[in-house]
C-alpha positions as CSV (number, residue, x, y, z in Angstrom):
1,X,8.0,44.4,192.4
2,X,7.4,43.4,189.0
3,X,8.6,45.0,185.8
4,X,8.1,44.7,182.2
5,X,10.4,43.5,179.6
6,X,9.4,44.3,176.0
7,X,10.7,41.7,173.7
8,X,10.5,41.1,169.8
9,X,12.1,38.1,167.7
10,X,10.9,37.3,164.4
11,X,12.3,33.9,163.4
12,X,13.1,30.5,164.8
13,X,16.5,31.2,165.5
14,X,15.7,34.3,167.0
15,X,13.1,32.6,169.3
16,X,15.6,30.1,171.0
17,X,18.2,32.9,171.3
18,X,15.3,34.9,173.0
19,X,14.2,32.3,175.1
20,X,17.5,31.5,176.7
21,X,18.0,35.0,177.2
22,X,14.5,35.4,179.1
23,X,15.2,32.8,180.9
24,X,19.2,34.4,182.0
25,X,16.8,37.3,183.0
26,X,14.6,35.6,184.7
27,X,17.0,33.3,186.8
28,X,18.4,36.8,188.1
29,X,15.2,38.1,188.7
30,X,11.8,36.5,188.7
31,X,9.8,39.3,189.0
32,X,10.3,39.9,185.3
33,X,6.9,39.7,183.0
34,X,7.8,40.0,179.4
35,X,5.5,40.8,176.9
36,X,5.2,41.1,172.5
37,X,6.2,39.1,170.0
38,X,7.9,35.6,169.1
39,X,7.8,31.8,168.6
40,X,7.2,28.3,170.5
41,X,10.4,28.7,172.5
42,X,9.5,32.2,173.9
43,X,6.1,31.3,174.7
44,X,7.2,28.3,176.3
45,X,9.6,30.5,178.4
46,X,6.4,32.6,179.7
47,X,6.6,35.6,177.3
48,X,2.9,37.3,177.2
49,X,2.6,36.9,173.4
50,X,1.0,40.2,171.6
51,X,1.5,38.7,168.1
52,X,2.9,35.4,166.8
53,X,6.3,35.7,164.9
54,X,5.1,34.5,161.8
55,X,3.8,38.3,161.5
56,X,7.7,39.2,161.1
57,X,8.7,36.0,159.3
58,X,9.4,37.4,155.8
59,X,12.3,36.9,153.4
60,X,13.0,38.9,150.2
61,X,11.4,41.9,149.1
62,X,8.3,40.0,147.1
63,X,7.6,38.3,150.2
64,X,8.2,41.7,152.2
65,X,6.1,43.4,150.0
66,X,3.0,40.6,150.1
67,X,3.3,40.9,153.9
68,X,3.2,44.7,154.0
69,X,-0.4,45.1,155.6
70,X,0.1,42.3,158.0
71,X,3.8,44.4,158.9
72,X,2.3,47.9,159.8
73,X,-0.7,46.6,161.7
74,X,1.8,44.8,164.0
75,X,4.1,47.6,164.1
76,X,1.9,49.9,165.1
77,X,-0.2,47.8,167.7
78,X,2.8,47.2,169.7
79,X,4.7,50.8,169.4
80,X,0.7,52.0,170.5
81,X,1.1,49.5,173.8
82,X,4.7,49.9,174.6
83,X,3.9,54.2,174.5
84,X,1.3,53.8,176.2
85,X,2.6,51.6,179.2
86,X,6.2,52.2,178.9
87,X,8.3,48.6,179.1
88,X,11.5,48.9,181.9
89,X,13.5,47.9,179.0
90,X,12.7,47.0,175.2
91,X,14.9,43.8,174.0
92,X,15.0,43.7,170.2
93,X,16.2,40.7,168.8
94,X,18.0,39.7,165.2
95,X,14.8,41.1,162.7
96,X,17.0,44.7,161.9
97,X,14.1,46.6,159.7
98,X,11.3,46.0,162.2
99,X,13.3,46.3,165.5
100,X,15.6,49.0,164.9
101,X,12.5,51.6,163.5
102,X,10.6,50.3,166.7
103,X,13.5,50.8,168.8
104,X,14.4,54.5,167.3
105,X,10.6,55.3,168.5
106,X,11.2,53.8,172.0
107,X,14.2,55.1,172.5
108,X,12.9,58.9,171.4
109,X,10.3,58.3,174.2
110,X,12.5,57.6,176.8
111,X,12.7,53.7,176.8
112,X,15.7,51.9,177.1
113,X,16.7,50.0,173.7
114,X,18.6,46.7,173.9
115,X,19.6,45.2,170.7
116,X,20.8,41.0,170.6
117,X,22.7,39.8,167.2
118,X,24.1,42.8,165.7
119,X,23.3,43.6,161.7
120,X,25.6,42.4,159.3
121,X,26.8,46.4,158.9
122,X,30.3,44.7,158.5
123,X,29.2,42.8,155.2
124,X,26.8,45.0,153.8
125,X,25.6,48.7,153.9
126,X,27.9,49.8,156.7
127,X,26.3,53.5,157.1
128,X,23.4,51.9,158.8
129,X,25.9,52.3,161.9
130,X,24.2,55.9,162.0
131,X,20.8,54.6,162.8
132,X,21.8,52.1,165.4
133,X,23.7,54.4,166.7
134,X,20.4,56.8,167.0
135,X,17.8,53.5,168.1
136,X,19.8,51.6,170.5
137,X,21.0,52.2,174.4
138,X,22.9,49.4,174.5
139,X,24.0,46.7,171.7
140,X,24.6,43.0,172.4
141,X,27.0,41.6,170.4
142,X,27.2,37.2,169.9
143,X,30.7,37.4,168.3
144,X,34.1,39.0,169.8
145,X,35.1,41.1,166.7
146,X,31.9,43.4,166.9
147,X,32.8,44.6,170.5
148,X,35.3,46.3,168.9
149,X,33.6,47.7,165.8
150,X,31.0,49.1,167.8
151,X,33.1,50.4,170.6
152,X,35.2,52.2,167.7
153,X,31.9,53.8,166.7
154,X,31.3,54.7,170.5
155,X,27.8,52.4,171.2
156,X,28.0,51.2,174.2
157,X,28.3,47.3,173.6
158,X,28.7,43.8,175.5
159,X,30.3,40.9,173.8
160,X,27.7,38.6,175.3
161,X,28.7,34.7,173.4
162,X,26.6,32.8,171.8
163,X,24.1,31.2,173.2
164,X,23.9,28.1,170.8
165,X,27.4,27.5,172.1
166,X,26.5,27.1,175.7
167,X,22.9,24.9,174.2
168,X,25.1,22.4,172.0
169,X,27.1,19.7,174.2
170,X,31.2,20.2,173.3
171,X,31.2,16.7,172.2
172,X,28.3,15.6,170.3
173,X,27.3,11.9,170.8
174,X,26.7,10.2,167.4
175,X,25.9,7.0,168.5
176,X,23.0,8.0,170.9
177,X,21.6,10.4,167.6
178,X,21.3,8.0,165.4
179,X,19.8,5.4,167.8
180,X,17.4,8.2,168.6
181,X,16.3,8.2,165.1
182,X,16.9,4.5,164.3
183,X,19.7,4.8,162.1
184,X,22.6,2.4,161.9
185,X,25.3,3.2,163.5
186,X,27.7,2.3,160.3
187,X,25.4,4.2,157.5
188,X,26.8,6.8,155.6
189,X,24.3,9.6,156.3
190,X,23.9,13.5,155.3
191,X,21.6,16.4,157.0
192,X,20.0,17.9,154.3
193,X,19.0,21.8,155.4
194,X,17.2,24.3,152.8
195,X,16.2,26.5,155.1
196,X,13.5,27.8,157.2
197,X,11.8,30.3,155.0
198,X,9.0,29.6,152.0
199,X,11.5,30.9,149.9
200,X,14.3,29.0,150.8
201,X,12.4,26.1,150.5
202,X,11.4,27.5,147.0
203,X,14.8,28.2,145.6
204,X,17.3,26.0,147.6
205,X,15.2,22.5,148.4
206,X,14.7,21.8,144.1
207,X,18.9,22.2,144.2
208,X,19.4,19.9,147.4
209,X,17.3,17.2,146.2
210,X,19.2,16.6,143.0
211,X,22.2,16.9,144.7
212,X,21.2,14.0,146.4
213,X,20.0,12.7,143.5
214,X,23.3,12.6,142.0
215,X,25.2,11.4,145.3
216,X,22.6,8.3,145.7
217,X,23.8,7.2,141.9
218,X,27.3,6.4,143.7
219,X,25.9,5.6,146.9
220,X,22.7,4.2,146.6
221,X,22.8,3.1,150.6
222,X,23.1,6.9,151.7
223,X,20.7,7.8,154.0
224,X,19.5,11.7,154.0
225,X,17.8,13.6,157.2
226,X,15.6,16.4,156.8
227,X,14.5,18.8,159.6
228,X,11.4,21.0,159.2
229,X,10.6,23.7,161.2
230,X,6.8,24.1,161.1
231,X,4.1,22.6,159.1
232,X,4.0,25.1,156.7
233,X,7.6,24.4,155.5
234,X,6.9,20.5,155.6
235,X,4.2,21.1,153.1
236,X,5.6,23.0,150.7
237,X,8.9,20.9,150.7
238,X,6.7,17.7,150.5
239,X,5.5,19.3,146.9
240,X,8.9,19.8,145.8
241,X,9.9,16.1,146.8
242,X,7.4,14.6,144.4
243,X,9.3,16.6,141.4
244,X,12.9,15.1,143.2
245,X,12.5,11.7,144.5
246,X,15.2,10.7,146.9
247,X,15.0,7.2,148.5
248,X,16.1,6.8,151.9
249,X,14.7,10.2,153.1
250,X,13.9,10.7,156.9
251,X,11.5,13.9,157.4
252,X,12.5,15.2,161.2
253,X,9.5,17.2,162.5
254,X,9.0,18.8,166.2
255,X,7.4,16.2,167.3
256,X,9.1,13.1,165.4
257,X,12.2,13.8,168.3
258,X,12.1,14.5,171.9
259,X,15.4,14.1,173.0
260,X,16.2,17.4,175.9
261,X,18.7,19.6,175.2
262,X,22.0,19.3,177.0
263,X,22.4,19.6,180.8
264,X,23.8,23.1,180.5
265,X,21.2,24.6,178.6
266,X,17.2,25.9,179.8
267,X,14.4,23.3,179.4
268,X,13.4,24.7,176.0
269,X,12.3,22.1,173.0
270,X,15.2,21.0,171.6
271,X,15.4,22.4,167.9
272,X,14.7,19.4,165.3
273,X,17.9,20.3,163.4
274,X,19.7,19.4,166.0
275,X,19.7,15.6,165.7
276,X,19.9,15.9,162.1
277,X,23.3,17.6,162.8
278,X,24.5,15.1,165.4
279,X,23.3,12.1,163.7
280,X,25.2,13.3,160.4
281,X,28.7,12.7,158.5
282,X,28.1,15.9,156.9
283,X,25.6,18.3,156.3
284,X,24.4,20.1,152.9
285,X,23.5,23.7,154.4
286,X,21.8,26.6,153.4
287,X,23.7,30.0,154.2
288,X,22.2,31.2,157.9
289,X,22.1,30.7,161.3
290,X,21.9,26.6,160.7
291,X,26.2,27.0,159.3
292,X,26.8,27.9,163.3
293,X,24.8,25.2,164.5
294,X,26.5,22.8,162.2
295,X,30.4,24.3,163.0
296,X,29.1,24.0,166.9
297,X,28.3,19.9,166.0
298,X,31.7,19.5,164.4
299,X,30.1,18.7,161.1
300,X,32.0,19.0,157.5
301,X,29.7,21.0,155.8
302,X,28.7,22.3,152.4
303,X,27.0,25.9,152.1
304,X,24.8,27.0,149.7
305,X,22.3,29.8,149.1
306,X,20.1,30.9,145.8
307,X,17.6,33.7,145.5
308,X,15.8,34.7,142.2
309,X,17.2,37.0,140.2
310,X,14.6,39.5,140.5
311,X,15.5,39.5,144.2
312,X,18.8,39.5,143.5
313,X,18.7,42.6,141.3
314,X,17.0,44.2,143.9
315,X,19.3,43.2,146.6
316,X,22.2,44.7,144.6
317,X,19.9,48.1,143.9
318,X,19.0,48.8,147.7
319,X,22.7,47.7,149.0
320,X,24.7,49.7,146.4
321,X,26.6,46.3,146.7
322,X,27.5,43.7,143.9
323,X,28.5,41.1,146.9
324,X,29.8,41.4,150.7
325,X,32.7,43.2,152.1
326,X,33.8,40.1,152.7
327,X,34.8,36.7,150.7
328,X,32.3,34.5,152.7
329,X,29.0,34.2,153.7
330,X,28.6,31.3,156.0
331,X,29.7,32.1,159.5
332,X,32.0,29.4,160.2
333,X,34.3,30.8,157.4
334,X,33.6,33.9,158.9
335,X,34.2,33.9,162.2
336,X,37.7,31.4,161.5
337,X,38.9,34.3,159.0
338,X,39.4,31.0,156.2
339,X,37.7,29.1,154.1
340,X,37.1,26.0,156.2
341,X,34.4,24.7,154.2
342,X,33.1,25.1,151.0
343,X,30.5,28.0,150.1
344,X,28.7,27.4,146.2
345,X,26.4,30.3,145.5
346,X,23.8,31.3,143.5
347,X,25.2,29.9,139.9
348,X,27.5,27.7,141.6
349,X,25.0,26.0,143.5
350,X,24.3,23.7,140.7
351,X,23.9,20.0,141.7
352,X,26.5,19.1,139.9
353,X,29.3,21.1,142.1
354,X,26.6,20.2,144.9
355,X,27.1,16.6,144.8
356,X,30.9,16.7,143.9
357,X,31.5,18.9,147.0
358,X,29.3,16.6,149.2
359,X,31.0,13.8,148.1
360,X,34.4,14.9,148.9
361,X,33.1,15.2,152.8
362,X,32.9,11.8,153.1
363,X,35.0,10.4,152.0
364,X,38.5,13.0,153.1
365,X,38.7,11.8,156.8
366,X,41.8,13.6,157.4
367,X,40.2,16.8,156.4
368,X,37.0,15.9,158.4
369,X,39.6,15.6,161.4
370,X,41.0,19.0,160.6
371,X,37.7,20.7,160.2
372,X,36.5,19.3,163.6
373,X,39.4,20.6,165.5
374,X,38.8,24.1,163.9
375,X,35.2,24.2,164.9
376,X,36.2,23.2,168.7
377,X,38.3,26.1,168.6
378,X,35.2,28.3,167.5
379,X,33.1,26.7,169.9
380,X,35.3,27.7,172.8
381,X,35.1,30.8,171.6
382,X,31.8,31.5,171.8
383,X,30.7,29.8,175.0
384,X,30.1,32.3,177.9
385,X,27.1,31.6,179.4
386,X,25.2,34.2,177.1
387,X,22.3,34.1,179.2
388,X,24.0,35.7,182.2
389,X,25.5,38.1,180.3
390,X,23.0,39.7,178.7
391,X,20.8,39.4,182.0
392,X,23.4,41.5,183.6
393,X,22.9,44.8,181.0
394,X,19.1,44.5,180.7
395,X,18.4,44.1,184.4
396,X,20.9,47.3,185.2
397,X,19.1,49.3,182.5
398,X,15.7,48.1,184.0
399,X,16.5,48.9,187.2
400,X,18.1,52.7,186.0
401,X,14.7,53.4,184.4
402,X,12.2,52.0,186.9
403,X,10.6,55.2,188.5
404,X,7.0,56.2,188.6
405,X,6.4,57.5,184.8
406,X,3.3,58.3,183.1
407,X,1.7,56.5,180.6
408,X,3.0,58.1,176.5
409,X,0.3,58.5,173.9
410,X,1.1,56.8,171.1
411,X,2.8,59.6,169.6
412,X,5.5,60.0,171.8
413,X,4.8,62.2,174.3
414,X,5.1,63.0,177.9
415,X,6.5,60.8,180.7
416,X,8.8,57.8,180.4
417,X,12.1,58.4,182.2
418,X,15.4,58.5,180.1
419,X,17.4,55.7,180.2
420,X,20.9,55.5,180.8
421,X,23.7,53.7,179.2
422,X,25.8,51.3,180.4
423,X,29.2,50.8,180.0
424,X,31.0,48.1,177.6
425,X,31.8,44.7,179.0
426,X,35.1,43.8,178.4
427,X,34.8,40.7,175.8
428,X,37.3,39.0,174.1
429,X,38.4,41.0,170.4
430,X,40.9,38.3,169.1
431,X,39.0,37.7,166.2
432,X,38.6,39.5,162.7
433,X,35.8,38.3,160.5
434,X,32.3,39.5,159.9
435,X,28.5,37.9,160.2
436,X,26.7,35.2,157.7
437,X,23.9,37.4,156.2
438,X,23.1,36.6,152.4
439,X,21.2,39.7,152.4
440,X,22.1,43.0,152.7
């Protein structure tokens, strides 16, 4: 009998988490049909999409605020569908301000709330715990020192792994990257990642560029890869390039590579960061999900991050907060409880300390060596077939709330069955740390 799974990610990295997922879900149980909004991956993995992700896709509160009318259409479109024909289950993932409002109204109604990658409560504004608490059946946690935090706070909770961990091969193959991308196999190479955002593009690539600037005086040899996400991003940091020559610069696009993803993970298109990050010595990084993906290649890394200061007043204003709970915001140093590799932010992310950083990855071996080993540690950390996991919690929710129901109006009332929690999975709690979120 088929059921519906609602589902909502809002970025590229929350697309291929939600697309494994879908897929752990549907593995267990085909009859799944999963409906609302995401990216490439997701729609590749069969979800019906209600709205593209690029509706969601904001960063900042000048971009939040330009992308206000665009916001509350698509909020309201899909809490109108999803009361109206109650999902088995809702699956929120990453995108906090739209998912955990939408999943507050589901929940009221009677739906079953998942939430995947838990907000970075730990590191900023840590009374939102009240309003998870209030929108979400059951949270799904990707690293082992938030089982305990929420368990503490009694939401029921699943330490589920990351699923980048089970995606990314143990032992990357640098040889077979670079001959992918036609690189020598003795070049000195860096991956070169602003980010995935206008605004990142905006604020970090101008910094990046003449930091590599600056590391091409000594080296003038170095070869630099870039991955964009979309066309949108290419553009803009195309603009930026023609204020910061760089020679030597490779552009990696979706459909410059087509190498498949490792053997373990779903036949999803294989992000374009990827060879950058296995083709690379190191890797100049901007502060997000892109730190993980680097720690999970075993790459030395640099992280950075910048936002105006008008953002960054504003930040400061809505989080109470001056800066984190925490001394870090990349996640390797995070998760490892240490400060592996460097982090230079906001006024320290001159090019300058850039370059000198950089530079000091290539050329330390023994403390590339050291670095490597730390990151195989965290990658056997987080590797436990993610996708089975959190198949497990959504299909036993699904299958507690499938029952003849009404349809809701889009106010909320009448019909949908109430859902019922299910107990914590017993992950592993060995580590202290706390998530890689620059904004509160």
């Amino acid at each position: 009998m088929t059921w519906r799974l609602g589902l909502v990610a809002g970025e590229p990295s929350g697309d291929l988490i939600a697309a494994r997922v879908l897929a752990g879900v549907q593995l267990a149980d085909p009859a799944v049909r999963a409906e609302g909004i995401g990216g490439p991956q997701l729609t590749q993995q069969g979800l019906a999409l209600w709205h593209p992700m690029q509706a969601l896709t904001v960063f900042g509160y000048l971009d939040a605020l330009k992308q206000v009318p665009t916001l509350v259409r698509t909020y309201l479109d899909v809490k109108r569908r999803w009361l109206q024909e109650p999902p088995s289950v809702f699956l929120g993932i990453d995108a906090p301000d739209f998912n955990l409002r939408l999943e507050h109204t589901l929940k009221q109604a009677g739906i079953p709330t998942v939430h995947l990658v838990s907000p970075s409560i730990w590191a900023w504004r840590y009374e939102r715990i009240h309003h998870i608490r209030e929108a979400v059946s059951h949270m799904l946690v990707m690293f082992p020192f938030e089982e305990a935090l929420y368990q503490k706070e009694k939401i029921p909770v699943t330490f589920v792994g990351h699923p980048l961990a089970d995606a990314i091969a143990q032992e990357p193959d640098r040889v077979a990257a670079r001959q992918r991308l036609g690189l020598d196999a003795d070049a000195r190479v860096l991956a070169m990642l602003p980010g995935s955002r206008a605004s990142e593009i905006k604020w970090i690539a101008p910094r990046f560029l003449q930091t590599v600037q600056r590391l091409q005086k000594r080296d003038p040899q170095l070869q630099v890869l870039v991955p964009m996400v979309n066309a949108a991003r290419l553009a803009e940091f195309k603009q930026i390039l023609k204020d910061y020559p760089v020679d030597h610069l490779h552009i990696l696009t979706a459909t410059a590579t087509a190498a498949p993803l490792h053997a373990a993970a779903t036949p999803l298109t294989r992000p374009v960061a990827w060879d950058a990050l296995e083709a690379c010595d190191v890797a100049l990084v901007a502060s997000g999900t892109a730190t993980l993906e680097t720690a999970l290649f075993k790459r030395p890394m640099v992280i950075s991050y910048a936002v105006s200061p008008w953002v960054r007043r504003i930040m400061a204003w809505k989080s109470g907060q001056q800066r984190p709970y925490v001394p870090w915001v990349g996640l390797p140093n995070v998760l490892l409880n240490d400060s592996v590799v460097p982090e230079l932010i906001q006024e320290d992310a001159t090019p300058e300390k850039l370059a000198h950083a950089v530079y000091e990855k290539f050329i330390d071996e023994r403390k590339a060596r050291e670095i490597e080993a730390r990151f195989h540690t965290l990658h056997h950390s987080l590797r436990c077939d993610t996708a089975s996991r959190a198949a497990q919690v959504i299909l036993e929710l699904a299958h507690r709330s499938r029952t003849p129901a009404k349809g809701l109006d889009p106010t909320g009332h009448t019909g949908h069955t109430g859902h019922t929690d299910h107990t914590s999975h017993t992950g592993q709690t060995n580590h202290a740390g706390h998530t890689d979120h620059t904004t509160p």
